[in-house]
Structures are given as structure tokens and as C-alpha cells.
C-alpha positions as CSV (number, residue, x, y, z in Angstrom):
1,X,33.1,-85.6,8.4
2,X,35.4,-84.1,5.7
3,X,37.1,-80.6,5.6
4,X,35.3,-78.9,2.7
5,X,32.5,-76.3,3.3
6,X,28.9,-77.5,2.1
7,X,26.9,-74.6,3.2
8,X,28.9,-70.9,4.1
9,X,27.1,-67.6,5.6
10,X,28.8,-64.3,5.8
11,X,27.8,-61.2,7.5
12,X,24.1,-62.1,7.5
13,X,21.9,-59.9,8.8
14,X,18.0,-59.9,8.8
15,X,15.8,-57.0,10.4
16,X,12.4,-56.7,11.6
17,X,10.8,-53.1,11.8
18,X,14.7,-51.8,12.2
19,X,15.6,-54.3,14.8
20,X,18.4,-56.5,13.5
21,X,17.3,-60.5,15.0
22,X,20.3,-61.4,14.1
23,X,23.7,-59.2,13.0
24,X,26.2,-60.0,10.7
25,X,26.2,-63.3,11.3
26,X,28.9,-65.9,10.1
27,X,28.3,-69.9,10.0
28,X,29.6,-72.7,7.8
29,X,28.6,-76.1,7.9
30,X,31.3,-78.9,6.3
31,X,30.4,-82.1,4.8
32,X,29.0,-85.2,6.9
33,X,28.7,-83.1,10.0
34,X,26.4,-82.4,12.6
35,X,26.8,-78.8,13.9
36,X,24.9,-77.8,17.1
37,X,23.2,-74.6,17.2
38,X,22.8,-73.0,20.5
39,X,21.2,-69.8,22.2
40,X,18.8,-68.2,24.5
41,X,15.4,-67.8,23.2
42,X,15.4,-64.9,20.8
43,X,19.3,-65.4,20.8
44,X,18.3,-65.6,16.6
45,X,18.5,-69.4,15.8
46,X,15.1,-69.1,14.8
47,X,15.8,-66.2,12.5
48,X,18.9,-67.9,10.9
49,X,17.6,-71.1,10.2
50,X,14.6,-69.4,8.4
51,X,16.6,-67.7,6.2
52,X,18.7,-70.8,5.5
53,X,15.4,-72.3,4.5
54,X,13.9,-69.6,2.5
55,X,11.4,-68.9,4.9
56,X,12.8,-64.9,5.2
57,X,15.1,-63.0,2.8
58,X,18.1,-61.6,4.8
59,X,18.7,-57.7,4.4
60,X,22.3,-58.0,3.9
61,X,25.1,-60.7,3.5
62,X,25.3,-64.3,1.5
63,X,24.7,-67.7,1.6
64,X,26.5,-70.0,-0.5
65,X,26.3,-73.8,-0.7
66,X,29.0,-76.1,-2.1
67,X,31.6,-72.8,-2.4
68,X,28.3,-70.9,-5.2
69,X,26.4,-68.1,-3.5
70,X,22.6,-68.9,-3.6
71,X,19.4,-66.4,-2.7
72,X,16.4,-68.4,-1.6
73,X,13.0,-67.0,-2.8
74,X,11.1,-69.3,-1.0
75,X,11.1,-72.6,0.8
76,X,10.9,-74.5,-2.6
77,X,14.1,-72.8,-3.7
78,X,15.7,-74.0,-1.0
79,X,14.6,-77.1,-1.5
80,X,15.3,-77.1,-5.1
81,X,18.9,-76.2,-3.7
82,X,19.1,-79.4,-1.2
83,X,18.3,-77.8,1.5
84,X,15.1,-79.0,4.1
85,X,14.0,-77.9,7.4
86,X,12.5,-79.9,10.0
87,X,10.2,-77.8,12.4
88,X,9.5,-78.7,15.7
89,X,6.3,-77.8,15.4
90,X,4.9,-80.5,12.7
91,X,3.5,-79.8,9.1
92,X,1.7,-82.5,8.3
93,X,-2.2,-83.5,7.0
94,X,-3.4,-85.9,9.7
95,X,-6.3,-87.4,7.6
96,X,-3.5,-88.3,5.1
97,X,-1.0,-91.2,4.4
98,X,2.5,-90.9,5.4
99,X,3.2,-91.3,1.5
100,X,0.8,-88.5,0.7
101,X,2.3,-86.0,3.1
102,X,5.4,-86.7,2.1
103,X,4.8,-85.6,-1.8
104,X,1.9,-83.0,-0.4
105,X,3.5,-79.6,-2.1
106,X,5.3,-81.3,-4.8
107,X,5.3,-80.4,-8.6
108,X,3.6,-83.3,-10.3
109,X,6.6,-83.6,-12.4
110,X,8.7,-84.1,-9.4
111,X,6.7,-87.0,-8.0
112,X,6.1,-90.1,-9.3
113,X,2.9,-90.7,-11.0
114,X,0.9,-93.1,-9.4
115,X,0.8,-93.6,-5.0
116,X,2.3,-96.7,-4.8
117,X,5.3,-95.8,-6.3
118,X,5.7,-93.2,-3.5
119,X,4.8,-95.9,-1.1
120,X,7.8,-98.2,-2.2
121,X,10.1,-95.0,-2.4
122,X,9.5,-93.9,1.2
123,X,9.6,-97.6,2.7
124,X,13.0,-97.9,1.0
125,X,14.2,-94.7,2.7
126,X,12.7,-95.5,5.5
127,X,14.8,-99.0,5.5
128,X,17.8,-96.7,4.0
129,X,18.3,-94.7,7.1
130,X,16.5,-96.5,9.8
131,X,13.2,-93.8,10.0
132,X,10.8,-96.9,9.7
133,X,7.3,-96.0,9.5
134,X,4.2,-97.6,7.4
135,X,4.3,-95.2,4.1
136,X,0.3,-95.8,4.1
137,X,-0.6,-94.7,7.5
138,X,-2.7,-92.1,8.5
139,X,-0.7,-89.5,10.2
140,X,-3.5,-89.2,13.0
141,X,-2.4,-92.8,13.7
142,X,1.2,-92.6,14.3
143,X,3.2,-91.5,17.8
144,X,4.9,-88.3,18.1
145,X,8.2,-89.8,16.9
146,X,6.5,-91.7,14.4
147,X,5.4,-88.0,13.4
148,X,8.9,-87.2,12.9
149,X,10.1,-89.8,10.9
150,X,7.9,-88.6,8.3
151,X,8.9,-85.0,8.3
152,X,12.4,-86.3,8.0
153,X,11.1,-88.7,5.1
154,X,9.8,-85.9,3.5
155,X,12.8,-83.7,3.4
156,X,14.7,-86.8,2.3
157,X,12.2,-87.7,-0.6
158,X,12.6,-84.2,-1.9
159,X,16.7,-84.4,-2.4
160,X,17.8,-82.5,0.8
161,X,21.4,-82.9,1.5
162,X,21.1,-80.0,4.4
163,X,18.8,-80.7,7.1
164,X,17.9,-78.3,9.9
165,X,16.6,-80.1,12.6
166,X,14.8,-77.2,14.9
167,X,14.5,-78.5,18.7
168,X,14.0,-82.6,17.8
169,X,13.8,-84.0,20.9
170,X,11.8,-81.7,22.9
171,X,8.4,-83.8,22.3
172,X,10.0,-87.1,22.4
173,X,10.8,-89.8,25.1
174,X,14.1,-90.9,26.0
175,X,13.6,-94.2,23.5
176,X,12.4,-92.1,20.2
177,X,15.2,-90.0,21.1
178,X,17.8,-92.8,20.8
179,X,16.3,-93.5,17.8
180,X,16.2,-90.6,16.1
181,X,20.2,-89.9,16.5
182,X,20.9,-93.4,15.0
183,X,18.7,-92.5,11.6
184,X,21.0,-88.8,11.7
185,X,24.5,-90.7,12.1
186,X,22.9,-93.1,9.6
187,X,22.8,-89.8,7.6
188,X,25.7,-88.0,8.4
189,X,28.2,-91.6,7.1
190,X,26.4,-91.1,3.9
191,X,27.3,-87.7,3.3
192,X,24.7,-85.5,4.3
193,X,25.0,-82.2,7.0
194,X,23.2,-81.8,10.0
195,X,22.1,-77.9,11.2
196,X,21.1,-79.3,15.2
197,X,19.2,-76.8,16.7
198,X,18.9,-77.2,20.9
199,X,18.7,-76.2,24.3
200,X,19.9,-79.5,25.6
201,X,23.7,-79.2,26.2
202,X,23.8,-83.1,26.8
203,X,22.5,-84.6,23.5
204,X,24.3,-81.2,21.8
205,X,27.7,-82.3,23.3
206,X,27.1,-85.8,22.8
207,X,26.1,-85.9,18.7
208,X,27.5,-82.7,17.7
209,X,31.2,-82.2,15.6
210,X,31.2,-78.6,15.9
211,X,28.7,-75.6,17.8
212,X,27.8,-72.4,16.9
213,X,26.4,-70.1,20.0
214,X,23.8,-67.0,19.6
215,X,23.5,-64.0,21.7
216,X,21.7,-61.8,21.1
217,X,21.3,-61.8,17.6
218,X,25.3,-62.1,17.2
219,X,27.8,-64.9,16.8
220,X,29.2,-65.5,20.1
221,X,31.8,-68.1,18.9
222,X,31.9,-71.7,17.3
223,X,34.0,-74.4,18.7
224,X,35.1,-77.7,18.1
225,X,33.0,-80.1,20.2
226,X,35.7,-82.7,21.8
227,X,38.0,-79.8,22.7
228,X,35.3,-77.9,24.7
229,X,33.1,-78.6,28.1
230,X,29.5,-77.4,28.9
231,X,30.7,-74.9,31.5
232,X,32.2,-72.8,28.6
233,X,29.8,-72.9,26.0
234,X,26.9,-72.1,28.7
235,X,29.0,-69.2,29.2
236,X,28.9,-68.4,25.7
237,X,25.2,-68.6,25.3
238,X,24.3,-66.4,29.1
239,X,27.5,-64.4,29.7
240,X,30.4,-64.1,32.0
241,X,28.6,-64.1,36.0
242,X,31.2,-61.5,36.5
243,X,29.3,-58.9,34.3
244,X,26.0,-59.7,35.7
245,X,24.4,-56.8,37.5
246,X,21.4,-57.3,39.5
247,X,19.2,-54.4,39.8
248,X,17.7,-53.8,42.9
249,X,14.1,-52.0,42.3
250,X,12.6,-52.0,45.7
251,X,13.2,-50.7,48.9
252,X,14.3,-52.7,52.1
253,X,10.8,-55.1,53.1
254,X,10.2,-57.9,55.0
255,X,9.4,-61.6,53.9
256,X,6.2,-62.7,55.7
257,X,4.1,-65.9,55.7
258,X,3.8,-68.1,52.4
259,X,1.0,-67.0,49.8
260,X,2.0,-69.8,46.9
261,X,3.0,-73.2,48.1
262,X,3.2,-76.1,45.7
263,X,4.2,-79.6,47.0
264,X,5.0,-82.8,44.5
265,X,2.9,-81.1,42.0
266,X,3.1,-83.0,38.5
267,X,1.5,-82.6,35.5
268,X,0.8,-84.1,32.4
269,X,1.9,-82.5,29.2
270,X,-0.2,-81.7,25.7
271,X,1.2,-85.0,24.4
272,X,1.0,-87.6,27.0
273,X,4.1,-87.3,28.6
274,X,5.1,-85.7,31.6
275,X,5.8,-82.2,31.8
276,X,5.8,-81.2,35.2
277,X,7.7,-83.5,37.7
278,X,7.0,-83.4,41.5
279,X,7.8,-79.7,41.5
280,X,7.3,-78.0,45.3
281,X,8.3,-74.3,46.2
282,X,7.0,-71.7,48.4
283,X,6.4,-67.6,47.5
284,X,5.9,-66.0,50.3
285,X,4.3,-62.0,51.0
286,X,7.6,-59.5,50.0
287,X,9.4,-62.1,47.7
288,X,10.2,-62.1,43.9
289,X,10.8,-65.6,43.0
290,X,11.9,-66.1,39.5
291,X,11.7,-69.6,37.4
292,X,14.6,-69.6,34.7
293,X,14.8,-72.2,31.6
294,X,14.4,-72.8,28.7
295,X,11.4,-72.7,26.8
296,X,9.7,-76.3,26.5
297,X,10.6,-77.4,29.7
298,X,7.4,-77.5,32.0
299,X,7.0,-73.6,32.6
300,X,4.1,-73.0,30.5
301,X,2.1,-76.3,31.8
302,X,3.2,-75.0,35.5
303,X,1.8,-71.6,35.2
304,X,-1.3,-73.2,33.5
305,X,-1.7,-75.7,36.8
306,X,-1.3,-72.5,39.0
307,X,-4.1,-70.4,37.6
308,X,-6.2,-73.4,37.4
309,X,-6.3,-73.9,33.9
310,X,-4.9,-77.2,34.2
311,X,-5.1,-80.4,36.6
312,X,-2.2,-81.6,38.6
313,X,-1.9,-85.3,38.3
314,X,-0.2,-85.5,41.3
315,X,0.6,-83.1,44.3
316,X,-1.3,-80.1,46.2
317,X,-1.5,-76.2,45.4
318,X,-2.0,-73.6,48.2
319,X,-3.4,-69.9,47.4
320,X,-2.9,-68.1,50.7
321,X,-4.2,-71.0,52.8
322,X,-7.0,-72.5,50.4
323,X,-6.3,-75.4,48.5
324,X,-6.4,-74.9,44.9
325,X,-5.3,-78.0,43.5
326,X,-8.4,-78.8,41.6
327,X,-10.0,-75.2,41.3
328,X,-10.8,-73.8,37.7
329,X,-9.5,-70.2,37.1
330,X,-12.4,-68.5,38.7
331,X,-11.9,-70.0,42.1
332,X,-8.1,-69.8,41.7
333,X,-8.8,-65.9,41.0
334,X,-10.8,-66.0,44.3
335,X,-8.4,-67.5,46.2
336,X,-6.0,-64.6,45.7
337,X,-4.2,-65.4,42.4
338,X,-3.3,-62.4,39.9
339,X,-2.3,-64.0,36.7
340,X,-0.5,-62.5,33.4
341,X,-0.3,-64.4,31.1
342,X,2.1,-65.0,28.3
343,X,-0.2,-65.2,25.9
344,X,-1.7,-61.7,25.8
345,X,-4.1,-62.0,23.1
346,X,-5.3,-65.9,23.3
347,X,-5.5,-66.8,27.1
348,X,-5.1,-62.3,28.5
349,X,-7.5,-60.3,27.1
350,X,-10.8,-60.7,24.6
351,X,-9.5,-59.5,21.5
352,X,-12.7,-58.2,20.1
353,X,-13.6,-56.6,23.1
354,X,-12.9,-52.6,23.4
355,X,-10.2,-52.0,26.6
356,X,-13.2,-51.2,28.8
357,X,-15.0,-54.6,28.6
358,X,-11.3,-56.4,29.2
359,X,-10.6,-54.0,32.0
360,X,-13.5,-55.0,34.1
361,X,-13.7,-59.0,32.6
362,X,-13.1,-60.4,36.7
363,X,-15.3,-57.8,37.7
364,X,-18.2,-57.4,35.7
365,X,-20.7,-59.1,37.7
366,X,-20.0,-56.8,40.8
367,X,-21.1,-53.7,41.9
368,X,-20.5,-50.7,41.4
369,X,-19.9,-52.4,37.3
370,X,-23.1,-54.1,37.9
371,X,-26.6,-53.7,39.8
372,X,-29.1,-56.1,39.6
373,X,-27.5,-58.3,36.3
374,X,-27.3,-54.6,34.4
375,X,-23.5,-53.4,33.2
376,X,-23.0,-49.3,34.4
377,X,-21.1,-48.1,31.4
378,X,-20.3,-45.4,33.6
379,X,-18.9,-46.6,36.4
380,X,-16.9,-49.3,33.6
381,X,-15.7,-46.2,32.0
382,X,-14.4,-44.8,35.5
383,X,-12.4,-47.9,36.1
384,X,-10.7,-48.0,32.6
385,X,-10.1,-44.3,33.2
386,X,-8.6,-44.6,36.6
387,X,-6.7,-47.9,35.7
388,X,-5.6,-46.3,31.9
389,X,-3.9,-43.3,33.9
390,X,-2.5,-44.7,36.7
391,X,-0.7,-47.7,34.3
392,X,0.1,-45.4,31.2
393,X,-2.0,-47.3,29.1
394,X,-2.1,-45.4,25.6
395,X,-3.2,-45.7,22.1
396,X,-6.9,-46.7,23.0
397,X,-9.9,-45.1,22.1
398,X,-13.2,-46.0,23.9
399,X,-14.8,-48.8,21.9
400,X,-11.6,-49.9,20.0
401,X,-11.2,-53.7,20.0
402,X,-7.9,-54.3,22.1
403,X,-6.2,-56.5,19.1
404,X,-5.1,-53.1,17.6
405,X,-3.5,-52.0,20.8
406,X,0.4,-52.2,21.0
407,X,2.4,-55.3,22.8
408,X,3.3,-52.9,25.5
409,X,0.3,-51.6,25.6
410,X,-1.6,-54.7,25.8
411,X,0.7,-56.1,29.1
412,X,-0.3,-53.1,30.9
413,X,-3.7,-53.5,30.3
414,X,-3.7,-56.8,31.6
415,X,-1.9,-55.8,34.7
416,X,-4.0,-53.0,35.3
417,X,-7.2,-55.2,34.9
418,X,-5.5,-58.0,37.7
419,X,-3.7,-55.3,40.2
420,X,-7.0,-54.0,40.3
421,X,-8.1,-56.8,41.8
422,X,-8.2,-58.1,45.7
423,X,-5.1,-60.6,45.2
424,X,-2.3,-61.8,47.5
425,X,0.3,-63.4,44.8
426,X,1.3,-62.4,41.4
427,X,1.7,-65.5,38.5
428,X,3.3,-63.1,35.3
429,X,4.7,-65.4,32.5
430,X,7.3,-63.2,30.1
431,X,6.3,-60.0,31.6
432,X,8.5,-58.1,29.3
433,X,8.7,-60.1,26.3
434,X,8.5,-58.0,23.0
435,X,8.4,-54.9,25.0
436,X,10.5,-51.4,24.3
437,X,12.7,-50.5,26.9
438,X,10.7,-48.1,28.4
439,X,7.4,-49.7,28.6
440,X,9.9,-53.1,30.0
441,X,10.8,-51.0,32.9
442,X,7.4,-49.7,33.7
443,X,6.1,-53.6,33.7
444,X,9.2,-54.1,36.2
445,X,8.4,-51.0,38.3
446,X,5.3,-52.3,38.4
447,X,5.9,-56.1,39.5
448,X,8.7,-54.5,42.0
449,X,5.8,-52.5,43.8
450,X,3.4,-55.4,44.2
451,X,6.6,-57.1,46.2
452,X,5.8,-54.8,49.3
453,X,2.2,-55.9,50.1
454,X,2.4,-59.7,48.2
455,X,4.2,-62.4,46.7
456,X,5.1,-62.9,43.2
457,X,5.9,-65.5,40.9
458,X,8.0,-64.5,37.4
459,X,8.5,-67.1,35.0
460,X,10.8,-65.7,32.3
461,X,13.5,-67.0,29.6
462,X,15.6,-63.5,29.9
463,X,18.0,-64.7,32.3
464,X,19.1,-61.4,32.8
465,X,15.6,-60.1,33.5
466,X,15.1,-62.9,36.4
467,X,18.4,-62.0,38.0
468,X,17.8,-58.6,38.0
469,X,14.0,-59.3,39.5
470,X,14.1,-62.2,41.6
471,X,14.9,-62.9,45.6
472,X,15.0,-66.1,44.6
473,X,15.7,-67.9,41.5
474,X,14.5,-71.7,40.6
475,X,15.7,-73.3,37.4
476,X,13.1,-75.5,35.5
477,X,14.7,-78.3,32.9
478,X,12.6,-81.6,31.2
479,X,10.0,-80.3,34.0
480,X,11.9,-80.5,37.7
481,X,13.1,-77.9,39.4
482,X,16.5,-78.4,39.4
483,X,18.2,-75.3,41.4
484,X,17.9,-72.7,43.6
485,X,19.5,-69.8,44.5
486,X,19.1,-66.6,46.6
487,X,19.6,-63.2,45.3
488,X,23.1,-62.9,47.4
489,X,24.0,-66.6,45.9
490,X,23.8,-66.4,42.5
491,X,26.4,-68.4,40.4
492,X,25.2,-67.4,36.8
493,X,27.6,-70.4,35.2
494,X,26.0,-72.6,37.2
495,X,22.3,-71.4,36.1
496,X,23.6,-71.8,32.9
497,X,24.6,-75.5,33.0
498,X,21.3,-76.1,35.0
499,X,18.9,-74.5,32.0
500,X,20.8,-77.1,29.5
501,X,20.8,-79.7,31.7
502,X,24.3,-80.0,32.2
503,X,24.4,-78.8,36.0
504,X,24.1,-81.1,39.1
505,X,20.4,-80.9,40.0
506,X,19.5,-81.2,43.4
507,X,16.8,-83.6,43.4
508,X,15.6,-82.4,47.2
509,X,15.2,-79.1,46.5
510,X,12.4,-77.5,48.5
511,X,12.8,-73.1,47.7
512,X,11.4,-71.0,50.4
513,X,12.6,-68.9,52.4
């Protein structure tokens, strides 16, 4: 690494509908170095790297690379200036070559003219910096880290001497991920820099020269990577445990039998690898138990194996007494489950449905909604009424297709539509996410109430939000449950090193009460 500033930011700041994602932001990257970017979800290292990529045009402030300030139209501009971006979330063609995706976008007269040129240019920087893949195989033929490579390749190809590498790892196994850091120190010694966006405080505290921490939209410091330990800079990214204040919604209650049990439940992720790891908790009647991590560790694939959406490959699940383990949502529903989902649109509601028709979707084939196979439109109108008054549902008209209702408005819908219904535990995935403040708190008040007669189950990446919820609190990383910790217990700098797997799991941990 050398001293001199390749790419300098100064008082960025880049709004959405008012709300600044991230605030007057500073950040330099030097020369041959690999600088970790860390944060919460929605701490803005999204945000940030989109603008360094010309993906969004900041409201205020300036980017400059190599000491000139630059303004990025558009991803090609940033390109154009040497800068590439490497999304977790692949962009490639799987019906093409590796050589065709990696010219796919590209001005004719930047590319050479005939394929196999390409082809000998991506195998020799493939053999340049250790990414070796077969420049003329289909995509749909290659591993997840094979996958990779080419992205890489592609940003390469195109001249990029600035790579942003968003979340790397998080779909690759422990041997791809070896790999991969050898091809960026391969990179680094021949001169170019390294953006490392993560949650993993290990790989970001083992690879990294420098890191750069979010909150909240706001640069919480940058420090020098030997001269710091994980204990500080997960303070940085969640806080001081000292200012934590946990907000105690309900009322004295008592903690009855168990209404959610899981035991070595494991589950197999989207790409073949595991995502869910002999997990086993209990929620039992009058207990808020909150799951804290960080996103891509196992939560969403452990909610889906709770509501029955997925199978456990391993392990039994337990809905007030009946075994779920292999029941589909309906008979997971039956069993006693209330589920709100973090997906409100795709997985919560039918978006081309008016509210009434969503209101009544776990209920329709009952009376009084139904007699003899025909819908009452009256006594569906009732319900939406009754259900639209008691949760503050607003900004609906009867026969208006929910997809043009607000966020807040679409999470009370859905919990109207399952606190409706004969349950004894709660499943609610990022209950508040995107929400005002006000119609946060009534989702909250909500979830608090159902505490008194049943169980429930938050899984959420506010930290603050799960403290302030939760009786209990388990911490999910690379798919085990890790920690737990009762309300009266809580050690937020330890929660902190837990989430970035920096903590000292306790590999027996059974959370109940």
C-alpha cells in the first residue's frame, strides 16, 4: 500500500424523499489498499458505494479520484473513470460464455473485434491474477465462485483500477473464499484498491489495511486495522451498551408452556449450501424472543422453515404440540402459526387483490366469508371494516389493489389479516422496516399486546429494535445460533462481536426459558 489518495469523498450526502441514507459522508481510499467497509443494514454502505459507482447522483459533496473531482453520470462513467463494482447479487447472462458476459455492455469500439480475441484476453487475466475460469463456458455451468470470477473478470477487462466488492463471501464456501482473497492480494501488489464491503468482522480484520464504519447514514470513524480489535469497531458499528435503553411496552405477565420449539433444525440454502445449522430454541406463551444478525445469515431460510415454506433437512418443529416439521403453510397456519412476513408484497399479501380479498385470504373458505363454496361480500366487507379500524389501516378504498397502499400501511394490513386469526405464536420478519415512526410504534404496540395471551418470535436487523422488544435475544451468524441473552442480561458489545462473528459462540446453546 502507498500513502497517496486514489479515490477521496467529502461531505457526501445522498437523499431519498428528504431522508438523507447517508450524511455528509467522508472516505478516502489510498493506493494498493484494501479498506473494509462496515455497518448495520441500512447503516448506508449500500448507498455510498452506489454513488461511487454511478449507480445514484449524490445531492451534495464530491468525489475525486487520483486528487481531480469526477461526477458520475452513470455506471459507464464510472467505468470510463476506472472504477467497477462487484454486486453480490450477480449480473450475468447464464446462456452466455464467460467471454461474452464479460464484453456484454461494451462499446464495440472498446472490445476487440472478433470472440476469440476476448477469449485469450480473459484467460490471460484470469492466469494474471489467479481468477481462473474457462473464458468459453456457459455461465449456467459454472459454481457460485466460479460466478464470481467472472464478474471480477469483467470489471478487470474494462480497465477498473477501483473495485467495490459488495458482501463477497456471503454465497461462497470456506475454499472459494480462500481463493478469492489470494486473486484481491494478487490485485492489491499490482497497484489496484480494494472498497471491501462486509458484515464478517473476521475476514474484514484479517485482509483489510484500513475500515471505515456506518451508522446510521454517518461516518462513525475509520481506523487503521493492525492498531484496532473487533470489540471496538463492533462498538462503532452498534453503539456504546451504556446508551442502550430498553423499552418496556407491556405490563407485568407470566411465561407459560412452550408454543414454538425447534430442535437440530437445519436447512439447506438457495444455493446448495447450508444455511441453517442445528438451530434449537423454545418461545413460549408471554415471551418476546428476538433473533439479531446480520442479514445473509440463515434468518430468512429459518423463518421460511417455520411457516412451512421450506423443508428442514434435519431436525423437528413443534407448533403448540403438533409437529410441523414437514407441514406446508396451510397446516403450519393450522397449527397455530401467525406469520408476517418480510416481504410484504411477494410472499404477504396479493398485490392485485383489493385490501378486502387480502384481509380475508386464510379465511375465505369459512363461514360467515363463505356458505356453501359462495364468498359474502358483506360479511368480507365487515371484517375489512372491523379489522381497518381497529389497526389504523388508512389510504384504502374498497376495490383498490393493495400494491398502491403505503409500506406502513401494508404491515398493518397483514397483521390485521393474521391477528385475526385463531393463533398461539407470532413469526414477524422486519416488523418495522421502512416504517415512519409512528406507524413503527403502532406495529410494536401491536406485537407487545399479542405477548399477553401468546408467544412471539421477531427476527429483525435493528438491533436497537430487538433490544427494546425482546425477553430474550438469540444471535444468528453463517446460520447457528450463536448467543443468548435475557432481557436483564444483555451485553450489547458482546451481541456485537456475535453478529460479525467475532464473539465466543456457545455451541450448546439451548434458549428457553
Amino acid at each position: 500500500m502507498n500513502s497517496a489518495t486514489h479515490l477521496e469523498v467529502r461531505n457526501l450526502t445522498k437523499s431519498f424523499y428528504g431522508v438523507p441514507a447517508i450524511d455528509s459522508v467522508d472516505f478516502d481510499l489510498r493506493g494498493g489498499e484494501i479498506h473494509g467497509l462496515l455497518g448495520e443494514n441500512g447503516a448506508g454502505k449500500s448507498t455510498l458505494c452506489s454513488v461511487l459507482s454511478g449507480l445514484y447522483k449524490p445531492n451534495s459533496g464530491t468525489v475525486s479520484i487520483d486528487g481531480q473531482a469526477v461526477q458520475f453520470r452513470s455506471p459507464q462513467d464510472a467505468s470510463n473513470h476506472g472504477v467497477g463494482m462487484v454486486y453480490q447479487h450477480f449480473r450475468l447472462v447464464d446462456s452466455f460464455t464467460v467471454a461474452q458476459n464479460v464484453v456484454l455492455g461494451m462499446h464495440k469500439r472498446q472490445r476487440p473485434r472478433s470472440m476469440r480475441q476476448v477469449e485469450s484476453m480473459v484467460a490471460d487475466l484470469a492466469e494474471e491474477f489467479g481468477l481462473h475460469v474457462n473464458p468459453t463456458a456457459s455461465i449456467w455451468q459454472l459454481s457460485v465462485g466460479e460466478q464470481q470470477r467472472v464478474e471480477i473478470l469483467k470489471q478487470l477487462f474494462r480497465g477498473a483500477r477501483i473495485l467495490i466488492l459488495d458482501e463477497p463471501t456471503a454465497v461462497l464456501a470456506a475454499q472459494e473464499t480462500d481463493r478469492l482473497f489470494e486473486a484481491v492480494s494478487t490485485m492489491v501488489a499490482k497497484g489496484h484498491s480494494v472498497v471491501l464491503v462486509s458484515h464478517k468482522m473476521a475476514e474484514t480484520m484479517a485482509y483489510t489495511d484500513r475500515i471505515t464504519v456506518l451508522r446510521r447514514g454517518v461516518n462513525a470513524g475509520s481506523v487503521t486495522t493492525a492498531d484496532t480489535t473487533p470489540a471496538e469497531v463492533a462498538r462503532m458499528m452498534f453503539g456504546d451498551s451504556a446508551a442502550a435503553e430498553r423499552t418496556n411496552f407491556a405490563t407485568a405477565h407470566d411465561i407459560g408452556e412452550p408454543v414454538l420449539s425447534l430442535s437440530g433444525v437445519s436447512v439447506q440454502g438457495d444455493h446448495g449450501l447450508m444455511a441453517v445449522d442445528d438451530a434449537s430454541f423454545t418461545v413460549r406463551r408471554g415471551q418476546v424472543v428476538g433473533v439479531a444478525g446480520v442479514a445473509g445469515n440463515g434468518q430468512r431460510e429459518l423463518q421460511e422453515v417455520i411457516a412451512g415454506l421450506r423443508t428442514p433437512v434435519n431436525g423437528t418443529i413443534e407448533i403448540a404440540g403438533t409437529d410441523c416439521t414437514t407441514a406446508g403453510p396451510k397446516k403450519t397456519a393450522q397449527a397455530g402459526l401467525a406469520y408476517v412476513p418480510e416481504d410484504r408484497l411477494g410472499v404477504g399479501l396479493a398485490p392485485g387483490l383489493p385490501l378486502e380479498h387480502n384481509i380475508v385470504l386464510k379465511s375465505y373458505d369459512r363461514s360467515p366469508h363463505s356458505r356453501r363454496g359462495v364468498l359474502s361480500n358483506t360479511e368480507i366487507e365487515k371484517t375489512m371494516n372491523k379489522l381497518v379500524e381497529k389497526f389504523d389501516v388508512r389510504g384504502n378504498r374498497s376495490g383498490m389493489r393493495v400494491s398502491l397502499m403505503s409500506g406502513g400501511n401494508l404491515q398493518k394490513a397483514i397483521l390485521a389479516r393474521e391477528l385475526n386469526e385463531d393463533h398461539q405464536v407470532l413469526l414477524a420478519a422486519a416488523p418495522t422496516r421502512g416504517l415512519d415512526m409512528a406507524a413503527a410504534e403502532a406495529v410494536r404496540a401491536h406485537i407487545i399486546e399479542e405477548r399477553a395471551k401468546r408467544g412471539v418470535l421477531v427476527f429483525s436487523e435493528d438491533l436497537d429494535e430487538i433490544v427494546k422488544m425482546s425477553d430474550v435475544v438469540l444471535v444468528m451468524f453463517k446460520g447457528r445460533i450463536v448467543g443468548s441473552f435475557a432481557s436483564d442480561e444483555l451485553d450489547l458489545d458482546e451481541i456485537g462481536l456475535l453478529m460479525t462473528g467475532s464473539g465466543t459462540p456457545d455451541p450448546a446453546i439451548q434458549a428457553s426459558s
